[in-house]
N, C-alpha and C positions, 0 to 999 in steps of 0.2 A: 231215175231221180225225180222226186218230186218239186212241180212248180216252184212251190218255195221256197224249196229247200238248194235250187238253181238260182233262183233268185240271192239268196242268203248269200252262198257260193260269190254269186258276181260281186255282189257288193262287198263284202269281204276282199276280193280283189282286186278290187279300185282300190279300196284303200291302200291294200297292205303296199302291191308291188310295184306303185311306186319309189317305194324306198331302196329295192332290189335292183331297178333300170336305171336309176340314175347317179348324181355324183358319189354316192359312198356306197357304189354296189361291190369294190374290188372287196374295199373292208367287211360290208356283207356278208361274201359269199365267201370269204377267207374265215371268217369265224366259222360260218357254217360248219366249212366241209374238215373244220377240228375238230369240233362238235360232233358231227357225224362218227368221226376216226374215235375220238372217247368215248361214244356209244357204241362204236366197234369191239373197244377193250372192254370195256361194261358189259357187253353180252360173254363175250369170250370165257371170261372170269366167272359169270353165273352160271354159263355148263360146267365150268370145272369145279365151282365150290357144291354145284346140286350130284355132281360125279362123285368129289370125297364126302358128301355126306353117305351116301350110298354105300361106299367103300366102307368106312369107317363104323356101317350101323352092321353091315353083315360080318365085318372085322369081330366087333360084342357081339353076335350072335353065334359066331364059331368059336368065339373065346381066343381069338389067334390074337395077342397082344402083341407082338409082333408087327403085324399087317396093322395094326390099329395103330400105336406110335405112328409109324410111317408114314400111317393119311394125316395124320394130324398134323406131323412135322411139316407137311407138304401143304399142309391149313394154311397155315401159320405161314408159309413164303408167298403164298397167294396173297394173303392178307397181309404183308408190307408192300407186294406190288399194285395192290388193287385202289388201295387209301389216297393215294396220290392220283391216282387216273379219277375218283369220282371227286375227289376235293378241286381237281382243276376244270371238270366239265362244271360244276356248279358256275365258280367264277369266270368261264370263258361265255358259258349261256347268260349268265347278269348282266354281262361288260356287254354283251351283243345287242340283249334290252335296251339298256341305260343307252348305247347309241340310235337305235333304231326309233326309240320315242321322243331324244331329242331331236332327229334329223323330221320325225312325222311331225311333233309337234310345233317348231320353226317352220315348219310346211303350212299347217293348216293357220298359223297364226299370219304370215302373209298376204294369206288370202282374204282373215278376219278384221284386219286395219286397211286393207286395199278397196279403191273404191268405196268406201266408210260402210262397208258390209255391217262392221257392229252399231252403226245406228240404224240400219235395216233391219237389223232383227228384233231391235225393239216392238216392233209393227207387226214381225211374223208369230202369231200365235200356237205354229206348227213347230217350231225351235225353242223349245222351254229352256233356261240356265245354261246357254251356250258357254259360260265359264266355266261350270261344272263337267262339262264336255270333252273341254280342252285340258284341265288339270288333271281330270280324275280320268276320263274315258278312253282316252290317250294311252294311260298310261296301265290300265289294265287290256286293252287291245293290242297291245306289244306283250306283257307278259304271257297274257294268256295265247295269245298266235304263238309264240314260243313255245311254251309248254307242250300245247297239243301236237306242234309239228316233230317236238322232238319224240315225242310219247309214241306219237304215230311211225317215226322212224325207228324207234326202240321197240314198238311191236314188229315191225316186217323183219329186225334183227333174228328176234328171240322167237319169230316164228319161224327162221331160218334153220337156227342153230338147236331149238328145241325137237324139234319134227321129227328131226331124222333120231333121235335118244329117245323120243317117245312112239315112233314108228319100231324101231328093234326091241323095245321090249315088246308092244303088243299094238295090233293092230285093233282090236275093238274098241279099246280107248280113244283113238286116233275118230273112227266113225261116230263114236256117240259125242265127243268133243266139238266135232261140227257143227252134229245137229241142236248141241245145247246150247251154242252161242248164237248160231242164228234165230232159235227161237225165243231166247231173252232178247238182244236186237229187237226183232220186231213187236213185243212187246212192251218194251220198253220206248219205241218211238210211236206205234201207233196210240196207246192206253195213257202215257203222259204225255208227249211229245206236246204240240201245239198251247194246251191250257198252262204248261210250265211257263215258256217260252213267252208268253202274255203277261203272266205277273211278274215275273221277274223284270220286263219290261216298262208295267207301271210302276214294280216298285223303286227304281231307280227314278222316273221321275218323280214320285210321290215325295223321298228321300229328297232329290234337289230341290222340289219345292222347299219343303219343310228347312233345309239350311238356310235357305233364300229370303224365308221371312225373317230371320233370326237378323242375318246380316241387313235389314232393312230396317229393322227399329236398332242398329248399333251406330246406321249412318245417320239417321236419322233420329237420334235420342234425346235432343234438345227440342225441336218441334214436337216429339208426343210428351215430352214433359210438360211445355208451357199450356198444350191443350190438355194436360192432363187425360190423355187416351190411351193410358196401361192398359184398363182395363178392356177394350175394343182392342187393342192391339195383342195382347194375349190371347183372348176370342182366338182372333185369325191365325197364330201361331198353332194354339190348340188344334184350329178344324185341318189344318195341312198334320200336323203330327197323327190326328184321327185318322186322316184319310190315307198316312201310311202304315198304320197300325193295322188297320180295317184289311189292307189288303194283304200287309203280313199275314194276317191270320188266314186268308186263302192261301196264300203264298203255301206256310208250315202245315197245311191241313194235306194237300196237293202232295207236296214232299214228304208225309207220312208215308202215304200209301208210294211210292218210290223207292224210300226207304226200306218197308216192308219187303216190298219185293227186291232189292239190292241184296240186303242181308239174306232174304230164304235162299236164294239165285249163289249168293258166294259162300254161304256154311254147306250147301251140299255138295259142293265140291271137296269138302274135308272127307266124304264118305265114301260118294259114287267111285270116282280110282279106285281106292281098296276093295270096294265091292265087286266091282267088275275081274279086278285079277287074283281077288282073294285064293278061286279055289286055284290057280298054279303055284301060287306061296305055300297053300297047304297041304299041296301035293311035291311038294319038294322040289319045281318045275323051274320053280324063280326061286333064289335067295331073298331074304327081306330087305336089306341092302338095293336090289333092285327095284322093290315094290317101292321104298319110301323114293328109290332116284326117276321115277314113273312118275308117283306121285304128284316132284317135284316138278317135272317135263309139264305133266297134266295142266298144274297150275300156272305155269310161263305161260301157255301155249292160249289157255283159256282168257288169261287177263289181255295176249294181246288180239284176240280174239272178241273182247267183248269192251273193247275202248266206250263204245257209248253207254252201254247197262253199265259201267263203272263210274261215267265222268257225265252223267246226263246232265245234273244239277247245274255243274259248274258250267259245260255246254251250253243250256239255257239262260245262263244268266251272260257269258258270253257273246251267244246272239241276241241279247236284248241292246248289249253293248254297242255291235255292231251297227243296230236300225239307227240306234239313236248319232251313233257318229257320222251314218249317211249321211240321216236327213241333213245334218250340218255341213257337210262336203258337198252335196246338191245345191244349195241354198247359195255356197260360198262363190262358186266359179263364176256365175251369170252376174252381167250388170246391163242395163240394168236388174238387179235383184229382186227377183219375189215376188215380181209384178210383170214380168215381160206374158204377152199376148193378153190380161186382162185389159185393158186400155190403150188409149194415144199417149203418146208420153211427148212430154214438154221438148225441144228441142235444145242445143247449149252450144253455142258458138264462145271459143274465146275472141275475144276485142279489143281496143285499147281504149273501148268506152262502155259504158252500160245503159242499152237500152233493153227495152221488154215491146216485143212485134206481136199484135195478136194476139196477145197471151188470157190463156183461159186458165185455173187453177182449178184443182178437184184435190177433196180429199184421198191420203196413199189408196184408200180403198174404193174409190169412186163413185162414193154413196151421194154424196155432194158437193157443189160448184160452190166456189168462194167468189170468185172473180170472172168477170164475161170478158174478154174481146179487149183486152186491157192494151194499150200503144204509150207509152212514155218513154221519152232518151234524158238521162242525165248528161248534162256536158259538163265534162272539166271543171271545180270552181264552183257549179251551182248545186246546192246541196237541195236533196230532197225530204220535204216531212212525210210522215205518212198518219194520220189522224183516222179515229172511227169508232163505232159502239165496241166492244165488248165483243168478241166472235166475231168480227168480221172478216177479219184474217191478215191482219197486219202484221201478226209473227208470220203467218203460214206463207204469206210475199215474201217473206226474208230470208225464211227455207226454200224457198223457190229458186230464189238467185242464189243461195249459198250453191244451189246444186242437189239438196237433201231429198226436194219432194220433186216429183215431177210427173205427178197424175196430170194429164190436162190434153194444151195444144198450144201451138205458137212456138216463138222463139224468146229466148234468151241469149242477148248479148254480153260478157262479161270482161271484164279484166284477168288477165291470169294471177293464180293462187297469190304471190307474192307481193302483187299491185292493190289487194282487198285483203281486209282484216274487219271481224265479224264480232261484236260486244255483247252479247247475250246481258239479259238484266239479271242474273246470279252468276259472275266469274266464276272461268272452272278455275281452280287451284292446285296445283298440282302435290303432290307429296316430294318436297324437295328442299333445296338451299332457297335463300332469298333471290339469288343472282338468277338459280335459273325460272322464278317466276317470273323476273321482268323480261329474262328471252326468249320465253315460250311463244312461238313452237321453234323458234330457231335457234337451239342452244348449243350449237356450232362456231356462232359468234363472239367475237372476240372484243371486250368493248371496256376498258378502263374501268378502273372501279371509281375514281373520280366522276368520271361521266355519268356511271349509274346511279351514284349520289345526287346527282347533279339534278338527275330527272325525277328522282323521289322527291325533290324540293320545290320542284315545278308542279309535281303533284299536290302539292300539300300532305305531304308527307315525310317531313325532313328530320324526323327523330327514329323513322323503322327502322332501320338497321342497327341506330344504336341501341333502342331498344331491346332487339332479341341478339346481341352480342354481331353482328356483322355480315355482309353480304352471303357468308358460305358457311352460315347456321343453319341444319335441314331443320323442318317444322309441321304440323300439320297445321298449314296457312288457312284455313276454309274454319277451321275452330279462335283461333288465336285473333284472325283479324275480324272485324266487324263486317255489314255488308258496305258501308259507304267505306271504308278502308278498300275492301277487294274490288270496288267501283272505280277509284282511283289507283289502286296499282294498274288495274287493265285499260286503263287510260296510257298510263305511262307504256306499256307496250306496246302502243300506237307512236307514242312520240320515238322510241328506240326503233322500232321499226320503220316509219315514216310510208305506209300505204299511201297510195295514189287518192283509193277510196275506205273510205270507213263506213260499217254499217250497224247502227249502234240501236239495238233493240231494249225501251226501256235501261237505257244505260248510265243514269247518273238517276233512278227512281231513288234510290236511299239518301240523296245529298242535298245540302240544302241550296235555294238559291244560286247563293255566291261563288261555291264548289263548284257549280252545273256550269256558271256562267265564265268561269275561270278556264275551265277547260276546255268551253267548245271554243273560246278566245284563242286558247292554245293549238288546236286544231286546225282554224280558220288562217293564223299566221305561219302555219305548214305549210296552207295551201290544198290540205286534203280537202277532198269531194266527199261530206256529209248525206247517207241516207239515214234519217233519225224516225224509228218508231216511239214517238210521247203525246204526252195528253198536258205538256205545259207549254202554255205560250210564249215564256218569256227568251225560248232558245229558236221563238221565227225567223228573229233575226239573221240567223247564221243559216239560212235557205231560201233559197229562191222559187222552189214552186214547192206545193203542197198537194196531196193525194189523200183525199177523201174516200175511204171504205163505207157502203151504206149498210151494208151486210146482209143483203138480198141478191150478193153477184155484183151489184152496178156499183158505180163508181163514177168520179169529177176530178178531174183537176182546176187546179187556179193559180195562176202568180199569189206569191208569198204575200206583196203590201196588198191585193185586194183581198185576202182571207181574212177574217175576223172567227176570233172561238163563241162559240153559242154559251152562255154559264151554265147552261141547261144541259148541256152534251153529257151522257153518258158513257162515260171512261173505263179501262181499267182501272 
């Protein structure tokens, strides 16, 4: 075996056999070995129906009608008992998929919500459409490991049960049968092998790219509308649909010449048989009945003999399936993710306070320093501002202590998950009822619908519900609500949740004044500890010291009343 073709092998069995060892291995291997038993019956039935064709054709050749009814009659009980054995292997081999890709694909999705692996891939350039991965690759690496394993079992069948019916008629057949499938084999792997194996592999990501855009201007339909950038955004649409067109057409050029040789490789075996035992047919040695039941042995014995010159195409496009599910199941397990041995990595204590020791920040790729040797503690109560140019990394602080980045050195002190809740300046939204917007992420909780009311009015927001007919109307909230709307529901899941700390990045930019000032009022008489990334001064009040980014790495702090804003300061 070759390298990579061992290589292939392993990876392939990372994947597959976990689903075999662990908790649904009885149901497993209880399908299986049905499966097996109905491919047992399925070979059995094609000796005996390639037996009465034989029968049946030397029957019309002797003229004995007699003998000929009788094979026939004997067709005909085969074929009531046979209909039922292939009709149930179908549906026991589906039922067996349909579990095995739900069981892989609950597998691999634990691992893609665990340790926030899916916003680490966003970064890893080596992980293209990891969605498309998951939906689609999944679920052709279960079909397809099926098919082959049974095909593969239904050859060592039919090469059992053929052998010995093609060995008693004649043995030359039997020797040239060998050597013609080994040598399509090896031409068939060394002549295409590899260059298939390759495009099929880009064309699968070329394909996700290409869907990927589509789904990018459908989310995003209202921003290239207002810029008016159909015309750039189809551009790009275009050059991904090019660039898998382009390689289609190596792809289909490649699979001609496969093709070619597929077809020359299986129409001569409609000949070679007959040729080889012709002169005993013509010499009265074998009945014809025998030649076509030869024949028929020839062809079983061939097809399972030459699984890969039959099935290369679909093989290759398989192992392309394969790479690409690795790479995602490599990527998935390690945390930290996608970055362990390039760097130092930030350190993360949880605490019942948050401070930052030392702390050095680098971008995920450690091309550059945001922040040098950085030391501030928040206590309880005093909230922090964080002010700066433009790139200096006043989001990328806030991904720091979310936990997100941690290229760098030093420590992180934090509060645990429950104690901190995180405000990004565009609220995520989720696809859902109203109710479980205001509990996200804890939509386990159980909370009066009066009360929910209660806080949408605190919000300034006391007509949304009646609005879109009631708490437990689903919506697509991200289109329907405005952005200062979705600024103030995400408020109000600070007030239902009541974090220790909040950390509010650009988080009231869409509202006016009295809005901003409203809520961080409402905040303040919780008692939550404010970290607020903004560029307005009128919410100083509501913090005690300020953090200055120069965006050269350094940085200052200062008590809140000796800070003054420069008017001059460039902002987001």
């Amino acid at each position: 075996m070759k390298p990579a073709d061992r290589h292939l092998w392993q990876r392939f069995w990372a994947i597959a056999s976990p689903y075999w060892r662990q908790d649904e291995r009885l149901k497993a291997w209880g399908l299986l070995a049905l499966l097996i038993l109905l491919l047992l019956g399925q070979t059995k039935f094609a000796v005996l129906f390639n037996e009465q064709t034989g029968e049946f054709t030397s029957a019309l050749a002797a003229r004995d009608e007699e003998r000929f009814w009788n094979s026939i009659k004997f067709c005909l009980g085969l074929l009531v008992a046979a209909v039922p054995i292939y009709t149930l292997y179908y549906f026991v081999r589906d039922t067996l998929g349909i579990h095995w890709r739900r069981w892989l694909t609950h597998h691999f999705l634990e691992s893609y919500f665990s340790h926030r692996h899916f916003y680490e891939l966003n970064a890893n350039a080596g992980i293209d459409n990891p969605d498309q991965r998951v939906a689609e690759d999944i679920n052709t690496f279960t079909q397809r490991s099926l098919y082959f394993l049974l095909i593969f079992i239904g050859s060592i069948l039919q090469l059992a049960a053929f052998s010995r019916v093609l060995w008693s008629i004649s043995h030359e057949l039997v020797y040239f049968l060998i050597f013609y499938a080994i040598g399509g084999t090896l031409i068939t792997i060394l002549v295409f092998g590899n260059r298939l194996m390759n495009l099929n592999f880009h064309q699968l990501r070329r394909e996700a790219d290409f869907r990927f855009s589509l789904v990018r201007v459908r989310e995003n339909a209202e921003s290239i509308a207002l810029y008016r950038g159909e015309a750039q955004e189809l551009q790009q649409v275009r050059q991904r649909f090019a660039a898998a067109f382009k390689n289609f057409k190596r792809l289909i050029r490649s699979q001609m010449g496969l093709n070619f040789f597929q077809h020359a490789y299986g129409l001569m075996t409609i000949v070679l048989p007959s040729a080889i035992i012709a002169s005993r047919v013509l010499s009265g040695e074998l009945e014809v009945g025998r030649a076509i039941q030869a024949a028929g042995a020839f062809a079983a014995i061939l097809s399972a003999f030459s699984l890969i010159v039959e099935n290369f195409e679909s093989l290759s496009r398989f192992a392309a399936g394969i790479e690409r599910l690795d790479a995602l199941a490599r990527f998935l397990p390690g945390h930290p993710a996608g970055h362990v041995g390039r760097g130092s990595t930030i350190l993360s204590v949880d605490a019942s306070h948050l401070t930052l020791e030392n702390l050095t920040l680098q971008t995920p790729n450690y091309e550059r320093t945001l922040i040098r040797d950085l030391s501030l503690a928040v206590k309880p109560g005093e909230g922090l501002m964080i002010v700066g140019e433009s790139g200096s990394g006043k989001s990328s602080l806030l991904r720091a202590i979310a936990g997100l980045w941690y290229a760098g050195s030093g420590t992180i002190y934090r509060p645990q998950p429950n104690d901190i809740l995180f405000l990004p300046q565009q609220p995520y939204m989720l696809l859902g009822t109203l109710r479980s917007q205001l509990l996200y992420p804890h939509k386990e909780r159980s909370i009066a619908d009066a009360q929910l009311l209660k806080v949408l009015e605190r919000v300034n927001l006391p007509d949304l519900a009646n609005r879109f007919g009631g708490l437990d109307v689903e919506m697509d909230w991200q289109k329907v609500l405005s952005v200062g709307e979705q600024q103030r529901l995400a408020f109000a899941r600070i007030l239902i949740s009541k974090p220790r700390f909040a950390i509010l990045d650009e988080a009231t930019s869409a509202l006016d004044n009295a809005n901003e000032d409203a809520l961080y009022r409402l905040l303040q008489e919780m008692k939550t500890t404010l970290v607020s990334v903004t560029h307005r001064p009128a919410i100083l009040k509501y913090h005690k010291q300020v953090l200055e980014l120069t965006g050269d790495s350094r940085w200052q702090a200062y008590p809140a009343e000796e800070y003054g804003f420069r008017e001059d300061r460039d902002e987001p």
